[in-house]
TORMAR-974995 format. One record per residue (C-alpha): residue number from 1; x, y, z; residue in three letters. Coordinates in Angstrom, 3 decimals. Each point is the difference from the previous one (the first is absolute). Layout:
N
+-----+----------+----------+----------+-----+
!   i !        x !        y !        z !  aa !
+-----+----------+----------+----------+-----+
! NUM !        X !        Y !        Z ! ALA !
...
+-----+----------+----------+----------+-----+
//
This chain:
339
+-----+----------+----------+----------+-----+
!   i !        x !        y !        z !  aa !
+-----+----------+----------+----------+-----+
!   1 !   17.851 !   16.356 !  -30.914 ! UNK !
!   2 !   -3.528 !   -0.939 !   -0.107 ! UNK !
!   3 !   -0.300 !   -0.973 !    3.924 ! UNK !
!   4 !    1.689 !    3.323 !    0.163 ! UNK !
!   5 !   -2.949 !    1.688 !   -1.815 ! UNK !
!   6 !   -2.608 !   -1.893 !    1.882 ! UNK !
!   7 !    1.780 !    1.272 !    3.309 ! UNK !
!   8 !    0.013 !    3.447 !   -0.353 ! UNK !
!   9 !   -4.166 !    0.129 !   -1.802 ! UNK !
!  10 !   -1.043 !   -1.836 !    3.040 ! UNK !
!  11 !    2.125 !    1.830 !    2.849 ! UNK !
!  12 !   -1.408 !    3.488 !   -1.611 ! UNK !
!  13 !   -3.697 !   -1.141 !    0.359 ! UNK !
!  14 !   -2.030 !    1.120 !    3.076 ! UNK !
!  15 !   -0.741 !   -2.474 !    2.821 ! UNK !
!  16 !   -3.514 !   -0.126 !   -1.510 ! UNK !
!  17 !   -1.019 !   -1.320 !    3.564 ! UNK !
!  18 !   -2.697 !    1.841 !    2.465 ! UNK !
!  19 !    0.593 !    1.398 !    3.149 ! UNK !
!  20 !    0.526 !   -2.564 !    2.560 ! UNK !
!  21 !    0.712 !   -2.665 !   -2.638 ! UNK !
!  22 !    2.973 !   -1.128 !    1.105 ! UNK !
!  23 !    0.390 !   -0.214 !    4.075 ! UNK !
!  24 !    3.165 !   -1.277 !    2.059 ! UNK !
!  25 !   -0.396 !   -3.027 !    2.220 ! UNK !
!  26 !   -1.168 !    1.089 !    4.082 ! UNK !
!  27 !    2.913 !   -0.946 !    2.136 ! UNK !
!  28 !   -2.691 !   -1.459 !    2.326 ! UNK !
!  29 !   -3.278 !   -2.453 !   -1.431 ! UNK !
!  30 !   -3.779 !    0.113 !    1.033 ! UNK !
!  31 !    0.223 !   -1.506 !    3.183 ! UNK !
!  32 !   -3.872 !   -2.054 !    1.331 ! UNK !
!  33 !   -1.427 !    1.645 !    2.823 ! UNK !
!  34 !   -0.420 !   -3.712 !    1.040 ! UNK !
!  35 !    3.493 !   -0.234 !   -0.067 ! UNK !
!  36 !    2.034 !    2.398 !    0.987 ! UNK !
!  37 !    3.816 !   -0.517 !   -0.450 ! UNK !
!  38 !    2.531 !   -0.410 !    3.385 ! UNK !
!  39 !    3.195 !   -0.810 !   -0.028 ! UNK !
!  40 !   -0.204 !   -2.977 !    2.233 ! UNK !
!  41 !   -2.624 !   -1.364 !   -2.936 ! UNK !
!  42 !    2.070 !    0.687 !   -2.768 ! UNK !
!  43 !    3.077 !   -1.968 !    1.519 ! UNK !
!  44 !   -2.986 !   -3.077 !    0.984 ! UNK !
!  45 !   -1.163 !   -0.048 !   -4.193 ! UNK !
!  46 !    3.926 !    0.022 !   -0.791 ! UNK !
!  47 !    0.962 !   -2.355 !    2.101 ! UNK !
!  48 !   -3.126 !   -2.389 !   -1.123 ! UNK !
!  49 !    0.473 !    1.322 !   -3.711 ! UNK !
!  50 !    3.154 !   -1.948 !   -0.263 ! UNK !
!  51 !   -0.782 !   -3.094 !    2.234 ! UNK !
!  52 !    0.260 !   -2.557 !   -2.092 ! UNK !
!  53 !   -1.700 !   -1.866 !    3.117 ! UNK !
!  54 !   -3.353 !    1.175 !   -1.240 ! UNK !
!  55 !    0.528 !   -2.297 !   -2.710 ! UNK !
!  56 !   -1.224 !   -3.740 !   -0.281 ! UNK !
!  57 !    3.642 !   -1.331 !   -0.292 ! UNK !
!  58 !    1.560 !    2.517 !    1.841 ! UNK !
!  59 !    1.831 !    1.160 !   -3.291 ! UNK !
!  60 !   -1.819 !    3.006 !   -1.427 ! UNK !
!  61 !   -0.713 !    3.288 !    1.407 ! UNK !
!  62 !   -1.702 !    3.235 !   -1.397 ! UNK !
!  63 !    3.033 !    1.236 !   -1.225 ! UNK !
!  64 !    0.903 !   -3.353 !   -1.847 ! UNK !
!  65 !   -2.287 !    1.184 !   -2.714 ! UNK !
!  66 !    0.137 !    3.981 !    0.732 ! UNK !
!  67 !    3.715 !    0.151 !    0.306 ! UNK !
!  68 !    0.251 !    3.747 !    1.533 ! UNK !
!  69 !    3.544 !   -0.238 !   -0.369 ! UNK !
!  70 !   -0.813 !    0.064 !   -3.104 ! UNK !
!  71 !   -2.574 !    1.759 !   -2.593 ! UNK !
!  72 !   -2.713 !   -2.071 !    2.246 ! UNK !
!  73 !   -0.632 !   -2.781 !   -2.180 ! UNK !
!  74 !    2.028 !   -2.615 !   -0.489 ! UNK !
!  75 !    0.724 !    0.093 !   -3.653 ! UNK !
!  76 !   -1.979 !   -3.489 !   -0.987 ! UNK !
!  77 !   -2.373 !    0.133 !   -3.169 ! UNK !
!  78 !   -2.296 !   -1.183 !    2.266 ! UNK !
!  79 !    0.368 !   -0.772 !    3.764 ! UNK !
!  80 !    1.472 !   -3.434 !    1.332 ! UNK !
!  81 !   -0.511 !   -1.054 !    3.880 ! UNK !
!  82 !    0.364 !   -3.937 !    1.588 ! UNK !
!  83 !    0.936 !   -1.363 !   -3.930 ! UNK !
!  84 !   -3.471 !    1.503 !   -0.964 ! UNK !
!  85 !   -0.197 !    1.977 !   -3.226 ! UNK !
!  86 !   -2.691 !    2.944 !    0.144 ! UNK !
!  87 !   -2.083 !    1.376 !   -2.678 ! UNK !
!  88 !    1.053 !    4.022 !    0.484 ! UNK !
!  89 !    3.318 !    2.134 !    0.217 ! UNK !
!  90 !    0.539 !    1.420 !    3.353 ! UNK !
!  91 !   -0.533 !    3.641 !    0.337 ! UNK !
!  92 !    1.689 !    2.454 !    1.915 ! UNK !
!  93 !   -0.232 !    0.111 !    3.694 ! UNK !
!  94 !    1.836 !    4.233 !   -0.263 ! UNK !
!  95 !   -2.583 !    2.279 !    0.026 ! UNK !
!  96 !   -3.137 !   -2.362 !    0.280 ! UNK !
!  97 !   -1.489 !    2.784 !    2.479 ! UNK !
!  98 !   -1.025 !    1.959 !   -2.829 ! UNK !
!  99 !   -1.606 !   -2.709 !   -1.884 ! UNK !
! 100 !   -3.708 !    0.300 !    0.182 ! UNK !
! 101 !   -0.564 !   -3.961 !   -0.046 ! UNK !
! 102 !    2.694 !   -3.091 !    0.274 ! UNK !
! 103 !    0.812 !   -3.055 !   -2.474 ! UNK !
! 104 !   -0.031 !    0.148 !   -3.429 ! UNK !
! 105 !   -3.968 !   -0.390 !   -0.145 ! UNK !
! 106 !   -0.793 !    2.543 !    2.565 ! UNK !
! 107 !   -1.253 !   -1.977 !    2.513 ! UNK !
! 108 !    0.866 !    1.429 !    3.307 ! UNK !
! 109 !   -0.773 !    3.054 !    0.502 ! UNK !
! 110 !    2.549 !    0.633 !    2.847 ! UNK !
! 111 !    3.591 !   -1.412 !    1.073 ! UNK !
! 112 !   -1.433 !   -1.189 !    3.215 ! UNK !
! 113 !   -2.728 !   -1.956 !   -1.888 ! UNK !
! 114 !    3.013 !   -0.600 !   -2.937 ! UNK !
! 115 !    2.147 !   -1.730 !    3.247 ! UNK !
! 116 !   -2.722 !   -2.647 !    0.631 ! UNK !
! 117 !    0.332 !   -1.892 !   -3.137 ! UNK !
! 118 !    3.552 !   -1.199 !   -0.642 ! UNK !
! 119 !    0.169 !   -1.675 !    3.625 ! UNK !
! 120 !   -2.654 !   -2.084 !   -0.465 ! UNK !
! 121 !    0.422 !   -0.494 !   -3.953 ! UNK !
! 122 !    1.359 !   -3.471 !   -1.008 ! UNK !
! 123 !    1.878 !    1.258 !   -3.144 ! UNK !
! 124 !    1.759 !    2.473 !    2.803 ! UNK !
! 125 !    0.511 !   -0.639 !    3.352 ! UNK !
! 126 !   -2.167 !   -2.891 !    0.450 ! UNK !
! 127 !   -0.764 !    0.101 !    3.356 ! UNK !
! 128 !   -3.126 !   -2.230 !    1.011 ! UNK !
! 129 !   -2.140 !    3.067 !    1.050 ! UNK !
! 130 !    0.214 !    3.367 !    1.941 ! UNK !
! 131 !   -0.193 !   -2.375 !    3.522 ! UNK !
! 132 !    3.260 !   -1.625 !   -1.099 ! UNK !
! 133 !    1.442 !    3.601 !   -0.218 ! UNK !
! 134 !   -0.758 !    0.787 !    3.146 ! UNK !
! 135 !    0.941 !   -3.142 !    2.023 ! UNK !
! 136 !    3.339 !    0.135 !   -1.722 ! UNK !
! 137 !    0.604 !    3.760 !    1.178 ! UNK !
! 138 !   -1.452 !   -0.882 !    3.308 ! UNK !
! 139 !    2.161 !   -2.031 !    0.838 ! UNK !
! 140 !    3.040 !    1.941 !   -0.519 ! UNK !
! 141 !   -0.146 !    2.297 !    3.223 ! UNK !
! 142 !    1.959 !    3.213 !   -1.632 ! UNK !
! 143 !   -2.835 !    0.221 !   -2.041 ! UNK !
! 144 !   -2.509 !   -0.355 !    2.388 ! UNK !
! 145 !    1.836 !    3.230 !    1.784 ! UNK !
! 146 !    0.300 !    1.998 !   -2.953 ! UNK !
! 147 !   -3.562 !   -0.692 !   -0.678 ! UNK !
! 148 !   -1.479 !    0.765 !    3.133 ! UNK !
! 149 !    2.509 !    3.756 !    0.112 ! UNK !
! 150 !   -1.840 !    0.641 !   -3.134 ! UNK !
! 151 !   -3.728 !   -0.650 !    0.407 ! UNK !
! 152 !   -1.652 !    0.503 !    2.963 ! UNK !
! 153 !   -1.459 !   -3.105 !    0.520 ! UNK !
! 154 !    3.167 !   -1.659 !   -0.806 ! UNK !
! 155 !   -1.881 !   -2.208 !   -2.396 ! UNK !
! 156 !    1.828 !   -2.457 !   -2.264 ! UNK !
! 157 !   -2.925 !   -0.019 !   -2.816 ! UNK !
! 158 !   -0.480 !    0.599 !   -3.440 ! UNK !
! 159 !   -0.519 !    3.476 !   -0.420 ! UNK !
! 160 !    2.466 !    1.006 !    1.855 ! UNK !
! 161 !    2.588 !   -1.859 !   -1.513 ! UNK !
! 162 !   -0.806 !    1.462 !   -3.354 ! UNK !
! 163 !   -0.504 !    3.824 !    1.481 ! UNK !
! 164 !    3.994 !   -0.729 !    1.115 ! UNK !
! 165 !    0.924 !   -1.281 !   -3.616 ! UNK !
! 166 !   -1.845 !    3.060 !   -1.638 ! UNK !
! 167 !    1.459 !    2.340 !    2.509 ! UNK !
! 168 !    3.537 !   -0.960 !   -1.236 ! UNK !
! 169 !   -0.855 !    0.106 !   -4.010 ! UNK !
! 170 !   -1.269 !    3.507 !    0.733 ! UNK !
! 171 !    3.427 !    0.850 !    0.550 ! UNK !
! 172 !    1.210 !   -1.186 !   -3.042 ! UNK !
! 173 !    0.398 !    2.789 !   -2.476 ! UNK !
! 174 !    2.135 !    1.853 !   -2.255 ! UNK !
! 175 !   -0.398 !    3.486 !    0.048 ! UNK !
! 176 !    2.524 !    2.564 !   -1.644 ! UNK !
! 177 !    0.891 !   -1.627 !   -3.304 ! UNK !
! 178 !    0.995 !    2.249 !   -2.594 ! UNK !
! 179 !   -3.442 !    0.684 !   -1.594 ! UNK !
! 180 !   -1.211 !    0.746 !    3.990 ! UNK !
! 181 !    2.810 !    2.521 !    0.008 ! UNK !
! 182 !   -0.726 !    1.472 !   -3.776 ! UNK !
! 183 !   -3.812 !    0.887 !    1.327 ! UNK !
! 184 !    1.022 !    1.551 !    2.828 ! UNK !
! 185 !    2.272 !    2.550 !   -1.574 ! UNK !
! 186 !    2.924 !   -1.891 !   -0.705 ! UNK !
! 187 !    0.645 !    0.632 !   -3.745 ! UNK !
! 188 !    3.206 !   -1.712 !   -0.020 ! UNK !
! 189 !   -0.993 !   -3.404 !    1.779 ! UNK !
! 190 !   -1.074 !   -1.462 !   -3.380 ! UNK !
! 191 !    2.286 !   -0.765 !   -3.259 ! UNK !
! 192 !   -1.571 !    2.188 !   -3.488 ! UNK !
! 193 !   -0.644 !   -3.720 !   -1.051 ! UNK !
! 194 !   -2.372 !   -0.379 !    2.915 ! UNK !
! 195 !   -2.181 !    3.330 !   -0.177 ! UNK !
! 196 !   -0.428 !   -1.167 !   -3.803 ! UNK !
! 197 !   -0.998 !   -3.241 !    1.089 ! UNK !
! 198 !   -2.377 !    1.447 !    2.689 ! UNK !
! 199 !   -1.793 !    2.052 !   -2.612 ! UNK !
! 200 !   -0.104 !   -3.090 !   -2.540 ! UNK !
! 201 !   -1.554 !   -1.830 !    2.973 ! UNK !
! 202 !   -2.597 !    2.900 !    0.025 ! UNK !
! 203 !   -0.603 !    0.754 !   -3.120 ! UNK !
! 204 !   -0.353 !   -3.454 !   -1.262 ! UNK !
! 205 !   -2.985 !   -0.960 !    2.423 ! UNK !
! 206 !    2.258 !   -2.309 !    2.960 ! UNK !
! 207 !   -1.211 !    2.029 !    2.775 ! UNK !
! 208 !   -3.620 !    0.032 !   -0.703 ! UNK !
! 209 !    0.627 !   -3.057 !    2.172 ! UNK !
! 210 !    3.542 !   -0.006 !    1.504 ! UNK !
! 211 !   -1.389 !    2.895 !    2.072 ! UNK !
! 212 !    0.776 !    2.039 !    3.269 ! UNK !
! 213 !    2.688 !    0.042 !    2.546 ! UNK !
! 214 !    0.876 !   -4.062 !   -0.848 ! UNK !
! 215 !   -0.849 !    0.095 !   -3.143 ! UNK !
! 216 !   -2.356 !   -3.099 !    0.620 ! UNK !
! 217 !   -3.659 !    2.424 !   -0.149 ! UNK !
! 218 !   -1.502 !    1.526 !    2.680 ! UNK !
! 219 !   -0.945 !   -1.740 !    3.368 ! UNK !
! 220 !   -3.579 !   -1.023 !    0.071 ! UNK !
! 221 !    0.158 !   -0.936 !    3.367 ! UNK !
! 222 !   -2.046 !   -3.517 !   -0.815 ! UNK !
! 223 !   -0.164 !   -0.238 !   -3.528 ! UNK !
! 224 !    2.228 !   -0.672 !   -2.279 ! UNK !
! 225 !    1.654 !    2.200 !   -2.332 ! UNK !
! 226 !   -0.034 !   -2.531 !   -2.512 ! UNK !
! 227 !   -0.158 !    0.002 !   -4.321 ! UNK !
! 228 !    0.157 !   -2.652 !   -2.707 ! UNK !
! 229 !    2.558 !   -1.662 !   -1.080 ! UNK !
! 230 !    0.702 !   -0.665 !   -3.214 ! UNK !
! 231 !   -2.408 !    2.888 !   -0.694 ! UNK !
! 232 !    0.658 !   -0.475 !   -3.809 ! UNK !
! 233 !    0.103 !   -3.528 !   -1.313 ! UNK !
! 234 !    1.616 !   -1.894 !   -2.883 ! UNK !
! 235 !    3.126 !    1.459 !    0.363 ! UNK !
! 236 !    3.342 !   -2.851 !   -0.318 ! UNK !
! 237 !    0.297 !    0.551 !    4.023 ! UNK !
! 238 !   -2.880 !   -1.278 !    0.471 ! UNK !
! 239 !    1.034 !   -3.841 !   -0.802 ! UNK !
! 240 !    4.361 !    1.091 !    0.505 ! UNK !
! 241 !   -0.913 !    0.570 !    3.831 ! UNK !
! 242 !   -2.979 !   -1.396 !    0.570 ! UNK !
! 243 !   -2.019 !    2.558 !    1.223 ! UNK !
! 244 !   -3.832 !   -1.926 !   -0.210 ! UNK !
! 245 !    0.970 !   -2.829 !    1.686 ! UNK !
! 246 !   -1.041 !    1.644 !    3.156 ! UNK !
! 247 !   -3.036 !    1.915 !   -0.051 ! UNK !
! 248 !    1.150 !    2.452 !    3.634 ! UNK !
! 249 !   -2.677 !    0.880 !    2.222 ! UNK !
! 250 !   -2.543 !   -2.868 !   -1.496 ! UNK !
! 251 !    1.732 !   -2.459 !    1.541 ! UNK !
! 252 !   -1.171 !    1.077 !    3.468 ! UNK !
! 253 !   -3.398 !    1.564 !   -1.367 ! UNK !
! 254 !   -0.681 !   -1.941 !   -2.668 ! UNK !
! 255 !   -2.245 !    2.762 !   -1.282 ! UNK !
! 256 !    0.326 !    0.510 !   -3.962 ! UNK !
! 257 !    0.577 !    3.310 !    0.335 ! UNK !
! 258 !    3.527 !   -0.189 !    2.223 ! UNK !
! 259 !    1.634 !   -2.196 !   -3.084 ! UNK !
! 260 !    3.458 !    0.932 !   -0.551 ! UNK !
! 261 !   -0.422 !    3.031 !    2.690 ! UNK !
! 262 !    3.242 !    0.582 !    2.172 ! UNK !
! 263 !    1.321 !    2.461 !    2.696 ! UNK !
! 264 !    1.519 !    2.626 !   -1.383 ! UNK !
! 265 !    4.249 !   -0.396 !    1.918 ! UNK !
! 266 !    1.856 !    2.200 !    0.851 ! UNK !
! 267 !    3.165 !    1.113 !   -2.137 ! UNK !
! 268 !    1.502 !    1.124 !    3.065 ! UNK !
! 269 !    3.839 !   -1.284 !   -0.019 ! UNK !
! 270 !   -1.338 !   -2.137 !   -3.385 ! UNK !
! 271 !    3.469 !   -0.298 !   -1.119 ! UNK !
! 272 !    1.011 !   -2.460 !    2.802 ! UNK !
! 273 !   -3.030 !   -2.121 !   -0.149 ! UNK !
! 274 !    0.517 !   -1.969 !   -2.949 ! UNK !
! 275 !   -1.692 !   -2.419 !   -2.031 ! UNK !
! 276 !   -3.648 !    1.764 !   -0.203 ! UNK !
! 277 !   -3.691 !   -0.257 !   -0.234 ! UNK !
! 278 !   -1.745 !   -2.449 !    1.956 ! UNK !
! 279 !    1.557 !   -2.945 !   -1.619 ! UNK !
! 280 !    3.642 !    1.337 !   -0.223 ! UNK !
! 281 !    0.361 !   -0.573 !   -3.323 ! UNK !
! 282 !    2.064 !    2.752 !   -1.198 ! UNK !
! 283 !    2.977 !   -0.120 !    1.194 ! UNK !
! 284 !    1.333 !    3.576 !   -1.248 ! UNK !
! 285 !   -1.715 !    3.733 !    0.786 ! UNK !
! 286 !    0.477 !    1.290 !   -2.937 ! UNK !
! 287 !   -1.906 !   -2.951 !   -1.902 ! UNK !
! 288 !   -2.965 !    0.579 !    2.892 ! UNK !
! 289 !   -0.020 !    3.683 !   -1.038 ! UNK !
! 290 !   -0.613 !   -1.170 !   -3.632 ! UNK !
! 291 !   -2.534 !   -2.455 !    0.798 ! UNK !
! 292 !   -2.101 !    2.158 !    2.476 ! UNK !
! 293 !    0.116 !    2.899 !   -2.608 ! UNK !
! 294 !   -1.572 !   -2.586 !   -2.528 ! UNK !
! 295 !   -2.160 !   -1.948 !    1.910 ! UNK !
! 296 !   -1.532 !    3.133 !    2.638 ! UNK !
! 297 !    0.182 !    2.917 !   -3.242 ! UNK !
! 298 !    0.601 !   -1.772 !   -2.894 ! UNK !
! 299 !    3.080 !    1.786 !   -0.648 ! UNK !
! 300 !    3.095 !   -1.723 !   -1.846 ! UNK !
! 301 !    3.028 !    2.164 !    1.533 ! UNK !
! 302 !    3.142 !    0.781 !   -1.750 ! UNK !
! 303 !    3.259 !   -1.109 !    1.642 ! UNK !
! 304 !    0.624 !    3.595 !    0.713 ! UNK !
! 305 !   -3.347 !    0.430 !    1.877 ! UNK !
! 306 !    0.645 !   -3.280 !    1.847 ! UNK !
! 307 !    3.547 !    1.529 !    1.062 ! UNK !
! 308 !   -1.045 !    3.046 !    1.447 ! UNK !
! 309 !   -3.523 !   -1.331 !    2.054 ! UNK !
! 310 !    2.778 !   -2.998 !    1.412 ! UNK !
! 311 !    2.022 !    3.339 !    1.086 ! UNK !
! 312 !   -2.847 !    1.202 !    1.481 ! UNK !
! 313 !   -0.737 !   -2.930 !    1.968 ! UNK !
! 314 !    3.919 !   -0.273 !    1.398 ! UNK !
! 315 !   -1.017 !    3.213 !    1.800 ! UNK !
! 316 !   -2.875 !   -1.412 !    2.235 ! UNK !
! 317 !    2.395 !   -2.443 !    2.158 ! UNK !
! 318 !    0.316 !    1.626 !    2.976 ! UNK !
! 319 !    1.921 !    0.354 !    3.454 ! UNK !
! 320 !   -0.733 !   -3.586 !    1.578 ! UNK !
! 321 !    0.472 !    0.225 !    4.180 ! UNK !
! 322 !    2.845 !   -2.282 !    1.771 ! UNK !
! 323 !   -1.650 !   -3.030 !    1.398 ! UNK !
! 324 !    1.916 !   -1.901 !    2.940 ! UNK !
! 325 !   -1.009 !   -3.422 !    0.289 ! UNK !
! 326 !   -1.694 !   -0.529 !    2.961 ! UNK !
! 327 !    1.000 !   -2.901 !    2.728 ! UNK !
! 328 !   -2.827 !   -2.845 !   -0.375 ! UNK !
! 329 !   -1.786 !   -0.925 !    3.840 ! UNK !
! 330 !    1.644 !   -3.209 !    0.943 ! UNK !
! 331 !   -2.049 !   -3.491 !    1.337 ! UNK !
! 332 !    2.821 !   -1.247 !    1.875 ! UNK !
! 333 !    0.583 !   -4.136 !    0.328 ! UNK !
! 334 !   -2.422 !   -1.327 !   -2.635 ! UNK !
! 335 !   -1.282 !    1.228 !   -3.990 ! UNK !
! 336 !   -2.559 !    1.819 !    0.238 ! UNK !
! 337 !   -1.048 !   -0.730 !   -3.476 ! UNK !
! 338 !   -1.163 !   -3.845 !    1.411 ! UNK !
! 339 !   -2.771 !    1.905 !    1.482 ! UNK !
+-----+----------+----------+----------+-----+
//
């Protein structure tokens, strides 16, 4: 009876939202003027997105850690490549084209500058450097013709290879979720326990950050949209999940003032990317709900509040596109990874 009560108080408030507060997700991303999309360089990232050739041992590809058959992670606490433990969970590859900067720190600022890093990254891929990249694709010739259809120069090189890779993750996203279809008119694309969850989610301060079309904060084209985390100290979660142990964006700055500061993620398709936060500690959503509520507003929730914003978040996975494997270019008579 009393979850009944709660119900019906919160479904008969307002939206208490502003105009343009809540915003479906574009069926098509910002696209570089540097780097305009094709179809023949979409199916070149793909195809070198899951090459696991591209790795030191010849084992692990993009995809190994952002499984897109998947939610785009690949559901580790934190990620695992060539028996090597890392430090950080593995974020989402869906939807990265509306993140204003990559990794957990903010680092890149693009995905083509985001692509550059894991190839070369010996807790990744491990490959010696970028040269090592490029002899091994040189030397299969399918790649050396699919290069050469997509740039003019028909240049093997670095840039290139990560304009293909970014080409492809700008495809991947996930329009038309229920929540898309609620905003655009659709009153009857969300559950009652979701529009009270949406206005919880409002009224309770979540998307003073979890903002705009992918609810990760506006794109800053080159800076990051990026807040502190824990905001509030003391609190048990502190120590239960270990959320000081890495201090974020000082690692890479080591500038006082970026302690403990993080991306803000997206909560795009959030219920398929479990554990979460950059350790993957929590295993559950509806126990990061309660600990982002305390840590970001200093809120304690009630179960019922937690119920309703985890309703909520149910209706931001979205429509995810078929994806056909693609057919690997072939070295014929000898490994290529010897090379």
């Amino acid at each position: 009876m009393k979850l009944y009560i709660v119900f019906m108080l919160l479904i008969s408030l307002p939206m208490m939202v502003n105009a343009g507060q809540w915003e479906a997700l574009p069926n098509t991303p910002p696209i570089p003027t540097n780097n305009p999309q094709s179809k023949a360089k979409i199916e070149l990232g793909k195809t070198l997105f899951f090459d696991p050739r591209l790795s030191s041992s010849g084992t692990i590809s993009c995809n190994s850690c952002h499984n897109i058959l998947a939610g785009g992670d690949d559901g580790r606490m934190v990620s695992t490549a060539n028996g090597k433990i890392g430090k950080r969970n593995t974020p989402t590859i869906w939807n990265s084209a509306f993140i204003s900067t990559l990794y957990w720190d903010g680092r890149a600022t693009t995905l083509e500058e985001q692509a550059k890093h894991p190839l070369v990254d010996s807790m990744k891929m491990d490959m010696v450097d970028w040269q090592a990249v490029i002899d091994r694709l040189q030397a299969i010739k399918g790649y050396r013709t699919m290069f050469t259809k997509v740039f003019a120069a028909g240049n093997i090189t670095v840039n290139n290879i990560v304009k293909a890779i970014a080409a492809y993750e700008r495809t991947l996203i996930t329009p038309n979720s229920p929540y898309d279809r609620y905003v655009t008119g659709d009153k009857n694309a969300m559950t009652k326990q979701q529009i009270v969850g949406m206005k919880l989610f409002a009224k309770i301060g979540c998307i003073t950050c979890h903002s705009k079309p992918n609810f990760s904060g506006p794109q800053l084209r080159g800076e990051s949209w990026s807040k502190k985390f824990p905001k509030f100290l003391g609190s048990d979660y502190d120590t239960k999940y270990r959320l000081l142990e890495d201090t974020g964006k000082h690692q890479f700055t080591n500038k006082e003032s970026d302690k403990y500061f993080w991306r803000v993620p997206t909560l795009r398709n959030i219920a398929l990317t479990a554990p979460y936060f950059h350790n993957g500690m929590v295993p559950k959503l509806d126990e990061a709900v309660k600990v982002m509520a305390k840590t970001q507003l200093n809120k304690d929730l009630t179960t019922n509040q937690m119920y309703y914003i985890v309703a909520f978040l149910n209706s931001l996975t979205g429509e995810f596109p078929e994806q056909a494997m693609p057919r690997l270019p072939v070295i014929l008579e000898e490994s290529v990874l010897n090379k």
